[in-house]
Legacy VTK file of the C-alpha trace (Angstrom):
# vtk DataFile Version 3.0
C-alpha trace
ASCII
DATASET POLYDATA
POINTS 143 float
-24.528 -13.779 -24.050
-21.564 -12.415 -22.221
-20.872 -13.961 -18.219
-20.667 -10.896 -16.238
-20.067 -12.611 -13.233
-16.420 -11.633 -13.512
-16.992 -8.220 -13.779
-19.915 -7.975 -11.102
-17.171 -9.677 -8.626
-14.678 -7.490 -9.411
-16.730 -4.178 -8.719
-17.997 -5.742 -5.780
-14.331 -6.566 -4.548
-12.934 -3.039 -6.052
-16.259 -1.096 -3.514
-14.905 -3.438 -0.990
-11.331 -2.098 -0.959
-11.991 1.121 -2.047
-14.898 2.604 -1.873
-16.111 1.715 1.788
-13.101 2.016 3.293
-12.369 4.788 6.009
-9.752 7.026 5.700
-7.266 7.199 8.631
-7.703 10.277 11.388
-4.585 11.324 12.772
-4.747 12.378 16.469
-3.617 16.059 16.826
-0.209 14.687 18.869
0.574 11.922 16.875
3.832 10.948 15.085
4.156 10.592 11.305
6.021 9.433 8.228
5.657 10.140 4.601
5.339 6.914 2.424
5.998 7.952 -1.398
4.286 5.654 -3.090
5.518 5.055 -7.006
3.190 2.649 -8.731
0.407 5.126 -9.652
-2.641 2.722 -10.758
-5.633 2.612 -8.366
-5.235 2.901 -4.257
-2.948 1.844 -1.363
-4.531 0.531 1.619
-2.954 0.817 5.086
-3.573 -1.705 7.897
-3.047 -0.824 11.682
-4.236 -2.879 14.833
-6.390 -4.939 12.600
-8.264 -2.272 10.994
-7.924 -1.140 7.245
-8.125 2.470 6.511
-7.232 4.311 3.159
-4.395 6.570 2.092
-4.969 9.580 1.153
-2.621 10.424 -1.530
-0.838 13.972 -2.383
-1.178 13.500 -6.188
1.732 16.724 -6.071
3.844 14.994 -4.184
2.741 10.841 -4.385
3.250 10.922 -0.504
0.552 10.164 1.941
1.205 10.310 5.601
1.122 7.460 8.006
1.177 7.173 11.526
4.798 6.379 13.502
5.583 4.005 16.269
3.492 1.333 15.567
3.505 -1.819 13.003
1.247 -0.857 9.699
0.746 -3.472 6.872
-0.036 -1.599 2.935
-1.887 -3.032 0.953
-2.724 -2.928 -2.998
-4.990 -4.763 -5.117
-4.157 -5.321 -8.731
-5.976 -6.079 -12.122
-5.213 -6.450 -15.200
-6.975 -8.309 -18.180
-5.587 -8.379 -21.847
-6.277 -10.556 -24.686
-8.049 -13.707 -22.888
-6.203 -13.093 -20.104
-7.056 -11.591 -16.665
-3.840 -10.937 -14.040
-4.812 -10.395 -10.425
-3.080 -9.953 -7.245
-2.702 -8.103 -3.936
0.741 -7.488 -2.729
1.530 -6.357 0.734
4.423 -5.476 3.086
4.645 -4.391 6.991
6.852 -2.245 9.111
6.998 0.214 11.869
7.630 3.707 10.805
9.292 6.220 12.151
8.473 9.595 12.915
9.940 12.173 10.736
11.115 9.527 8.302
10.050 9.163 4.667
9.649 5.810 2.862
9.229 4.820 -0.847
7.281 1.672 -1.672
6.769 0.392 -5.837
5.367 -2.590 -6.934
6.849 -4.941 -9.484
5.789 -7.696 -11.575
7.609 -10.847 -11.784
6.599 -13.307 -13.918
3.114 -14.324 -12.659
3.534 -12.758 -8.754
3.712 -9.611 -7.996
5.348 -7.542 -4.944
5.721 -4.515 -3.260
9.495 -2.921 -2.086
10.120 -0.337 0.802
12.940 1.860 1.044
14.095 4.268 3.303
15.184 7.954 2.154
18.716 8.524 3.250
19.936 11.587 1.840
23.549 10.388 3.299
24.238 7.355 0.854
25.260 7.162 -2.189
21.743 6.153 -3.510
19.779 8.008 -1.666
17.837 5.211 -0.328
18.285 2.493 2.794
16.825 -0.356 3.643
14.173 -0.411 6.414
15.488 -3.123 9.187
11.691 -3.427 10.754
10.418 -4.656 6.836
8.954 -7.732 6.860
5.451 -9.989 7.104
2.114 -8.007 6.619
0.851 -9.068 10.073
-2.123 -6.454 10.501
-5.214 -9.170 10.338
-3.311 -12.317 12.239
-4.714 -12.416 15.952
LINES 1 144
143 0 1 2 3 4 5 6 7 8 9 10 11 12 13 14 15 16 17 18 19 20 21 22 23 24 25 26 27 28 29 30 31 32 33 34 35 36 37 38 39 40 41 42 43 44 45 46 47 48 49 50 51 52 53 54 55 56 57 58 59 60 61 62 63 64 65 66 67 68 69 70 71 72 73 74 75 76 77 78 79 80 81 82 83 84 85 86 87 88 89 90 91 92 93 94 95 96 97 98 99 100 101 102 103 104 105 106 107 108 109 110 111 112 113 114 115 116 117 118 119 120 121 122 123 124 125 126 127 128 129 130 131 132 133 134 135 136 137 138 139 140 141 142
């Protein structure tokens, strides 16, 4: 007989993440960015003030608004299983957005971590990208 354990902890995690968790009301004043976010497997959380909300994604466009002005942690958790192997993890990245500004974020696989990048649109350089001085720690949960 099988051990489903692993796979009743995994939809209990994946409800967890997912499925309970609010999406993020916008006051009708309040400032926002565009995050465009690449990877396209499962959902991207958001954190703000210590409270996790989902994105809503444009599945057009891959952009989901955010609010501006204040620090916001994302979030993503990640499975994979193969051939007697199972991968998990659950990158994340803060920064402060800006209003008016739109981000990109991807997640890459390196060896046996994974991570997620944040770049700035900047029509002005040569790439068409910048890198956002406020990235750093995902800080939403420390008190």
């Amino acid at each position: 007989m099988k051990n489903i354990f692993p796979s009743i902890l995994f939809i209990g995690l994946f409800i967890q993440l997912v499925g309970c968790t609010p999406r993020y009301v916008f006051s009708p004043e309040e400032k926002t960015a565009a995050v465009r976010i690449l990877m396209n497997d499962g959902q991207v959380n958001m954190c703000r003030d210590g409270k996790l909300y989902s994105l809503k994604i444009d599945h057009e466009t891959g952009k989901a608004l955010i609010p501006a002005g204040k620090r916001v942690a994302l979030l993503k958790s990640v499975q994979y299983s193969g051939y007697q192997t199972t991968f998990s993890c659950y990158p994340r990245i803060g920064f402060t957005p800006r209003d008016g500004e739109t981000y990109i974020t991807d997640m890459n696989l390196i060896g046996n971590r994974c991570l997620l990048e944040l770049v700035k649109e900047n029509d002005s350089t040569d790439s068409s990208v910048e890198l956002e001085p406020s990235l750093g720690q995902a800080d939403c949960f420390r008190r």
